[in-house]
C-alpha positions as CSV (number, residue, x, y, z in Angstrom):
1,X,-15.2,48.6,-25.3
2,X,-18.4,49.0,-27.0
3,X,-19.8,47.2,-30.1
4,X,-22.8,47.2,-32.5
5,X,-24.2,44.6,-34.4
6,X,-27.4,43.7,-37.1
7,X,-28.7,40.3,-36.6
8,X,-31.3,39.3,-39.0
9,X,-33.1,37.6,-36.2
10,X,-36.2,38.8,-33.6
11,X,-35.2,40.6,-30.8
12,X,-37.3,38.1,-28.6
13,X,-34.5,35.1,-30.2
14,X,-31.5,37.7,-30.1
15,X,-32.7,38.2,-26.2
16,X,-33.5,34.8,-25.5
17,X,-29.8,33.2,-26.7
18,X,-28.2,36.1,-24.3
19,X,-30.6,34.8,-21.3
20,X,-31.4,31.2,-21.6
21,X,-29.1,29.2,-20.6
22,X,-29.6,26.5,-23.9
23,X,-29.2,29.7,-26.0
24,X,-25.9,30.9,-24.1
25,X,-24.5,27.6,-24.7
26,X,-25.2,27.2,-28.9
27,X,-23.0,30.6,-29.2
28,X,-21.1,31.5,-26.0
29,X,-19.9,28.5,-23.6
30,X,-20.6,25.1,-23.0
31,X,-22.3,24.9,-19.8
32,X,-24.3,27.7,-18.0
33,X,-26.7,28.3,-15.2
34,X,-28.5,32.1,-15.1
35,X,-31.3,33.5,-13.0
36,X,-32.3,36.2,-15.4
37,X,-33.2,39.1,-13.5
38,X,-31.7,42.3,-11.5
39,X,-29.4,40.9,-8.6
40,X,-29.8,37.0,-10.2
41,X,-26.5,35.1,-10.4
42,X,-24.9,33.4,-13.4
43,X,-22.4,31.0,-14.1
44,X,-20.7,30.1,-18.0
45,X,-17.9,27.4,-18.4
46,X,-15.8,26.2,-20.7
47,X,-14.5,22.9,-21.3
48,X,-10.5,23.5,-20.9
49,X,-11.0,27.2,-19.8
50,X,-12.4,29.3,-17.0
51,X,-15.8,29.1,-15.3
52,X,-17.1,32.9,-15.2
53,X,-19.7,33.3,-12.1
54,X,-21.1,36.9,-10.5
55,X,-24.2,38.7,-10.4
56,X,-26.6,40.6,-12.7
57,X,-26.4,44.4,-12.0
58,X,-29.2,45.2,-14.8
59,X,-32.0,43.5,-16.6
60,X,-34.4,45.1,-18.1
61,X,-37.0,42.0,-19.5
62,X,-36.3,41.7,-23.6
63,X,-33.7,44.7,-23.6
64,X,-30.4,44.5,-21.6
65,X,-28.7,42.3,-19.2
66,X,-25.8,43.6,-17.5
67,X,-23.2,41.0,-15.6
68,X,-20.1,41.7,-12.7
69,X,-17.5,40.3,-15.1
70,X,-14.8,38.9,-13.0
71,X,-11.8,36.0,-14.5
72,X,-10.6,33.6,-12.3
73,X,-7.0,34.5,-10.9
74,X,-7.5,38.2,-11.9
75,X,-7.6,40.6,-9.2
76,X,-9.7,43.6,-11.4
77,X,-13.3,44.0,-10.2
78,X,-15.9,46.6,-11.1
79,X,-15.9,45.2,-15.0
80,X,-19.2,45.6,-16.2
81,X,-20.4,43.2,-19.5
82,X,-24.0,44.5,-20.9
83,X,-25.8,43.5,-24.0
84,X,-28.7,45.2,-25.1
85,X,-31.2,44.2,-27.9
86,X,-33.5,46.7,-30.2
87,X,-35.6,46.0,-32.8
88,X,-34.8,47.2,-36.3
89,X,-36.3,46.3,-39.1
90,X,-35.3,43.1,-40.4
91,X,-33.8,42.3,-37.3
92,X,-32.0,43.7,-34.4
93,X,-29.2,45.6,-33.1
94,X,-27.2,44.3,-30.6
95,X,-24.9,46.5,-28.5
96,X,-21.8,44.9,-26.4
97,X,-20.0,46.8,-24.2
98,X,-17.3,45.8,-21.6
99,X,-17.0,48.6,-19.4
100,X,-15.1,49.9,-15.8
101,X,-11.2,48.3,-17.1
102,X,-8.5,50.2,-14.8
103,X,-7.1,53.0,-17.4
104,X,-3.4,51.2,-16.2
105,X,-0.6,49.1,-18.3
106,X,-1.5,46.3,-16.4
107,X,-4.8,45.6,-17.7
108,X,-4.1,46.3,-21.5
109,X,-3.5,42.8,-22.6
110,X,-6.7,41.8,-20.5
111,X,-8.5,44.3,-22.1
112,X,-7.4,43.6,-25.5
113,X,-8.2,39.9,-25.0
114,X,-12.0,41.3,-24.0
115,X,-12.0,42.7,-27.0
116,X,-10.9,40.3,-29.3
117,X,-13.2,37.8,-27.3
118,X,-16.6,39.8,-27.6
119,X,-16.0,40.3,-31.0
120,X,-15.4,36.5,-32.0
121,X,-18.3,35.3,-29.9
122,X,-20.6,38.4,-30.7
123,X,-20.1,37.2,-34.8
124,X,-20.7,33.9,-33.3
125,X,-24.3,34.8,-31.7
126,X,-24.7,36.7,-35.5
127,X,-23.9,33.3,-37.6
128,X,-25.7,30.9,-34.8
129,X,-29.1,33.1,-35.0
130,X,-28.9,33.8,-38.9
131,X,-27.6,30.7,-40.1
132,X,-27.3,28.0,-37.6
133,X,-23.9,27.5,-38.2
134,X,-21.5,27.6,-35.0
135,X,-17.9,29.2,-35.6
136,X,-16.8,27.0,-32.8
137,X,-17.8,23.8,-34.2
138,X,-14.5,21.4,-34.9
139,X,-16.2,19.9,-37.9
140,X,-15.7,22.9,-40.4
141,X,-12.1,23.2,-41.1
């Protein structure tokens, strides 16, 4: 799965809401805890969902961060999830990508729940950083 999008935001912001822990949390999950660097750890809950935890496998500062995407209960490992800022103008591009799925039946509804998931929350990051407005929030109808 791979994914582009224009935020009308700095790179430096886009970067620092995909590495900060505060700035995970206003688009992503509700709790997190990163070390931001190559072979760091992270860790993103959500309230009445799964905690996520692994490693980084890439960073490269203000450009990409790369986790070992496991889900709790799931026995699939080698999933890469990658984001990667760069600077256009009048914004950025991000680029998602969800890589290393086994190409078996098995994993197709996982996958297609990756999917769906990176989109939502990557159009989430998009409204946070252009508008402030959180697609999660349980005020808005």
């Amino acid at each position: 799965m791979e994914h582009q999008y224009f935020i009308r935001a700095a790179p430096t912001a886009v970067f620092r809401a995909l590495t900060e822990a505060a700035g995970l949390t206003r688009w992503l999950c509700d709790s997190a805890e990163i070390s931001p660097r190559k072979g760091g750890s992270y860790r993103l809950g959500w309230t009445d969902g799964p905690t996520h935890a692994g490693a980084i496998v890439d960073f490269v500062p203000g450009t990409r961060i790369a986790l070992a995407w496991t889900w709790p209960g799931v026995p699939v490992h080698g999933t890469v999830f990658s984001l990667e800022v760069e600077p256009q103008e009048g914004g950025t591009l991000l680029r998602v990508a969800h890589t290393g799925f086994p190409r078996q039946e098995k994993w197709v509804e996982l996958y297609g729940g990756a999917e769906w998931g990176w989109t939502y929350f990557a159009m989430n990051l998009k409204s946070v950083l252009e508008s402030g407005h959180d697609l999660r929030s349980k005020k808005d109808g």
